[in-house]
Structure formats: structure tokens, C-alpha cells
N, C-alpha and C positions, 0 to 999 in steps of 0.2 A: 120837349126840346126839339129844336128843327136847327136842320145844318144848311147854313149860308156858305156857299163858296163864293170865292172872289181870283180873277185874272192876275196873275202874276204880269207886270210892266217888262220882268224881268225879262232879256232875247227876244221883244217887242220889237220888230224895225217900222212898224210903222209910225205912225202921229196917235196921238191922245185922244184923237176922234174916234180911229179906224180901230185901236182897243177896246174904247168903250162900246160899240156895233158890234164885235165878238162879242163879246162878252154879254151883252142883251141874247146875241145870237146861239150861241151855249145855256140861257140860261141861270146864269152867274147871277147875283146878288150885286156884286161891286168888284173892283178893281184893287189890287194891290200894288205899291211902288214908292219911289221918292218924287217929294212936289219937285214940276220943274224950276230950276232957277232962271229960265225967262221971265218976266215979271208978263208981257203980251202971253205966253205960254199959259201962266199961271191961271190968268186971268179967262184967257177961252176953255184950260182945262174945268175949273169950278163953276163954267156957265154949262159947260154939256155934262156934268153930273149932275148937275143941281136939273137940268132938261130933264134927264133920263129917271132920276132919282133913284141913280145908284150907290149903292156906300162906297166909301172910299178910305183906305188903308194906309197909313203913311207908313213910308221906310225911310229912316234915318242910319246911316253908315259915320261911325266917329274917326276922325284923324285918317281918313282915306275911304276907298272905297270896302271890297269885300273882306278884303286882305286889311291890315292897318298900318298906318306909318311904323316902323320896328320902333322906334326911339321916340316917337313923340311923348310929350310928358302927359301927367294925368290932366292938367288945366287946358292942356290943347286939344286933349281930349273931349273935355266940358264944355271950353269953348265952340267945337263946330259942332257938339249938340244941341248946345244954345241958339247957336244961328240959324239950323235946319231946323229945329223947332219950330223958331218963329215962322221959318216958312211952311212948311207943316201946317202951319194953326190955320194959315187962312184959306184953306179949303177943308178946312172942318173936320176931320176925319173922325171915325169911329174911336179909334186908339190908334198909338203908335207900334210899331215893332222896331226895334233899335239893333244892330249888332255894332258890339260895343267893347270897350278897353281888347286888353292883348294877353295872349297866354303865357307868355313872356312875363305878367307882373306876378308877382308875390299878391296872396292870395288878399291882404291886409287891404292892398293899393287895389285891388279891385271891388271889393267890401265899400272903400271909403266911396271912387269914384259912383258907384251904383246908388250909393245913400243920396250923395249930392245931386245925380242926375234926376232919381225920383223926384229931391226936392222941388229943382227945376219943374218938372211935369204937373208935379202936383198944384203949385203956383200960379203954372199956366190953365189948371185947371183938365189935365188932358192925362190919360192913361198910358202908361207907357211900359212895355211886354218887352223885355230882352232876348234876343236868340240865341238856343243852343248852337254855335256856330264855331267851324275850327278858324283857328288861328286867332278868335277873342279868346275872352275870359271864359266865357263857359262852353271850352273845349272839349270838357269831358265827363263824365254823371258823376261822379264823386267829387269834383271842385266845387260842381254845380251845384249838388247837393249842400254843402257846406256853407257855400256864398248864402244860399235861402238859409238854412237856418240862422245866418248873421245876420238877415235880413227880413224880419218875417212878413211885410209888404210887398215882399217884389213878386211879379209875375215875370211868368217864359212865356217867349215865343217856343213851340218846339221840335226841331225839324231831326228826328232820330238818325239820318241819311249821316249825318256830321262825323255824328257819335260812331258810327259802325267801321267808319276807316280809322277815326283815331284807334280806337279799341279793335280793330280788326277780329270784331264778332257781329252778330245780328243781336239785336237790344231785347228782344225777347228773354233771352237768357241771363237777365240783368232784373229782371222783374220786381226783384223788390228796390230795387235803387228806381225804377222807374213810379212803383206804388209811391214808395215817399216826395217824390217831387208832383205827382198828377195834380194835387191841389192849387197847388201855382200853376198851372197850363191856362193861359189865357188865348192863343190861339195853335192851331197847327200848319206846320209848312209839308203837303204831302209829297215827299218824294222820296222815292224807295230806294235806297242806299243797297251796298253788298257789304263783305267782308274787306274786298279791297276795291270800291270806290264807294264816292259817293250819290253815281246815276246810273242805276241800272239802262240795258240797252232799251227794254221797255218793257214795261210791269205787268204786262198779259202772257210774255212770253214762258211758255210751262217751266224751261229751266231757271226762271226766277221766282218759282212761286213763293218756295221756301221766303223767300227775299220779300216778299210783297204779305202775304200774311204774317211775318213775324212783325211788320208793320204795324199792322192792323190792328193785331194784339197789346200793341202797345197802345194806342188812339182808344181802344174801347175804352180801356183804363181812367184814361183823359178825360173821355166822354162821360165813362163813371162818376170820376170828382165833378164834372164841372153839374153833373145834372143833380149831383147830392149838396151842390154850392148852390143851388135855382137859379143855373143858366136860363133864361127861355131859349137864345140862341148859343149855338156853337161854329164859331166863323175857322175856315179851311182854304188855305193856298193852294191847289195844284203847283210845284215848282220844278219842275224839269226845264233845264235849261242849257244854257250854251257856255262859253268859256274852257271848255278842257271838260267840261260835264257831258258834254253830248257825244255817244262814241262814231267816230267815222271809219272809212274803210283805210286800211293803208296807202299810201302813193296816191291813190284821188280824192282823197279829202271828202269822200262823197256822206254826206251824215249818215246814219242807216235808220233816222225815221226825223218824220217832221214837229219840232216844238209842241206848236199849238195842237197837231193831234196827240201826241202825246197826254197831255196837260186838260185835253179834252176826254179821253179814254180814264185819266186816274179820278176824271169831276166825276162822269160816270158811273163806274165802278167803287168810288166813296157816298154815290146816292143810294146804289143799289147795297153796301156795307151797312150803313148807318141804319138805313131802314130793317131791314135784317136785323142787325143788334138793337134796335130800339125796341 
């Protein structure tokens, strides 16, 4: 089995060009992100992937961005999956990774939404991985758990960072809730979470180690199902990002480390992990 990483779009200020040139530059496999809705956008981004021949990752957010509309209903929910689907499709991607419905529903209304969305995907012929992510539906390892087994098609995205502030513990200590969901792990979002957030200051730093190996420990896991499933490949986000994620100093705003090295340092250190564990 061999592990692909792929550029998070995400805290990207530049153009779709100057991503993908990182990302060749790092070493990356491919790109992660949502298609742009420029149709000129769209169209120069699928001509310089298809150049590079790099893979490419779609992110689709339902009813809003990270966060979701509170009140939006399930069908409006369906609805802008539908539409960012289609846009999706036409830069081909490998699968999609979806964060989706709201923590807010009753467990029933998330079950149904997830069937009908697969439908969708399946139709269109394209993969589609839900994120463990706070404030959707699989906000936390035991909803999450429960929704798959109503479901036994569905794949995760799985980014444990979520899980550790909702549960204000490290996932490690959850090990068998994590065993039973590994089978479903279609990709991983790497970012190393704490107890109380969900972006450590930076994952090399010794007083995060605890924080960054109990990670790990979880990903092997992952790694396990997917290589007893005959992944050939295993595809990896680096996701440190910006929004309220990235810590700065007080009164000057000043970050106290930069994105892309970041995100560069966890590609790194998940080559030299992987290979190690393999």
C-alpha cells in the first residue's frame, strides 16, 4: 500500500496555479478542495491538473460553508449537494469528501439525508466519504458509529482533531469505537487536534507529542482496515488551517507559525510514520 498526500485549498491565498506548483514542490500527489464556481476558474483549474497530472479531491460543504445553515431543511441540504456535485464532476476527481447535515438533527433525519446523498453520488457514478466534522452530523464517534451501522455503504472522511474538542479527550482512548468505524475510513484529514482545540500550535512541538501520537495511533488503525480491504493506495490531507484554527499571539495578531510549513512538516512526518508502520 502507498500513501498519497494531497494540498489542502484550505487557507490557500493564492490562485489554483500557484497551489498546484506547491504542491508538485512538496511532493504531493494532488490537491484537495471545492471546485471553483468561476466557470473561466473551473476551466483553467482542470487544464493545469490534467498538465501536471495531479489527483484532485473534491470538497463539497452542504447548506453553508464549514459551519451549516442552523435551520436549513434536509432537501436544501440535498439540494446544494446536488449543485456542487455537478460541479465537482467536471474536474473528475478521485472521490469526494462531503461535510454534511447538522448536529442539530435527530439521528433518523441524518440516516435518511446520507442514504439519499449516496444515492445521488452513486448515479453520478462518483464516491462520496463524509467528514467526521463538528457542528454536522458526525460530530461525535458514537452518532457516528450508529449512522454506519444504518448505513453499511457509507464511507468517512476522518479528521480525529473534531472529535477531541467535542469529547475533550485524545481518541486514542476511544480505541475500540475507533476499531469499529476503521473499516469505513476512506480518506484521512491530518491534523492534530488537543483536548481543548482542534489545532495544535504545531505537531513537532515536544509539548504536543502526547497530542500528535495519539493521532497516529489512530491512522494506523485506518491504515489497518484499509490495507485488509486491498487499498493499493491510502490518500492523506495535511489540514492545518486558518479561521480561529491557527493560534496567534495576543494584541498583535501575529500567527506563531506559517500554514503551508506547517501542513508541510505533518506531509513529512506522515511519510516518515507510514513507512515506519508499514
Amino acid at each position: 500500500m502507498q500513501l498519497h498526500i494531497f494540498k489542502t485549498l484550505w487557507g490557500h491565498r493564492g490562485s489554483h496555479a500557484e497551489a498546484i506548483v506547491q504542491a508538485i514542490d512538496a511532493g504531493f500527489q494532488g490537491v484537495e478542495g471545492p471546485a471553483p464556481e468561476s466557470a473561466t476558474q473551473l476551466t483553467e483549474f482542470k487544464q493545469r491538473l490534467a498538465d501536471t497530472a495531479l489527483h484532485y479531491i473534491a470538497e463539497i460543504t452542504t447548506a453553508g460553508s464549514y459551519v451549516p445553515e442552523r435551520h436549513a431543511t434536509l432537501d436544501e441540504h440535498l439540494d446544494s449537494f446536488e449543485r456542487k456535485l455537478e460541479m465537482s464532476l467536471q474536474l473528475e476527481p478521485l472521490f469526494i469528501t462531503c461535510l454534511a447535515g447538522c448536529d442539530a438533527w435527530p439521528e433518523g433525519q441524518s440516516i435518511e439525508f446520507f442514504g439519499r446523498a449516496m444515492a445521488m453520488a452513486s448515479q453520478a457514478n462518483v464516491e462520496v466519504s463524509f467528514e467526521t466534522h463538528r457542528s454536522r452530523s458526525l460530530f461525535n464517534p458514537w452518532v457516528t458509529e450508529r449512522i454506519l451501522d444504518a448505513l453499511p455503504d457509507m464511507q468517512i472522511t476522518c479528521d480525529f482533531s473534531h472529535w477531541c474538542v467535542v469529547c475533550e479527550r485524545l481518541m486514542d482512548v476511544e480505541m475500540d469505537t475507533i476499531e469499529k468505524i476503521a473499516p469505513r475510513a476512506r480518506h484521512i484529514h491530518a491534523r492534530v487536534g488537543y483536548d481543548q482545540g482542534p489545532q495544535v500550535p504545531h505537531p513537532g512541538a515536544p509539548e504536543y507529542e502526547m497530542a500528535l501520537r495519539s493521532h497516529q495511533r489512530c491512522w494506523e488503525q485506518l491504515w489497518r482496515a484499509q490495507k485488509q480491504r486491498g487499498f493499493a493506495v491510502t490518500t492523506m490531507t495535511p489540514e492545518f488551517g486558518p479561521d480561529g484554527y491557527l493560534h496567534e499571539a495576543p494584541f498583535s495578531r501575529e500567527p506563531v507559525a506559517d500554514l503551508w510549513d506547517l501542513n508541510q512538516w505533518m506531509a513529512r512526518e506522515e511519510r516518515r510514520h507510514f513507512n515506519e508502520w508499514l
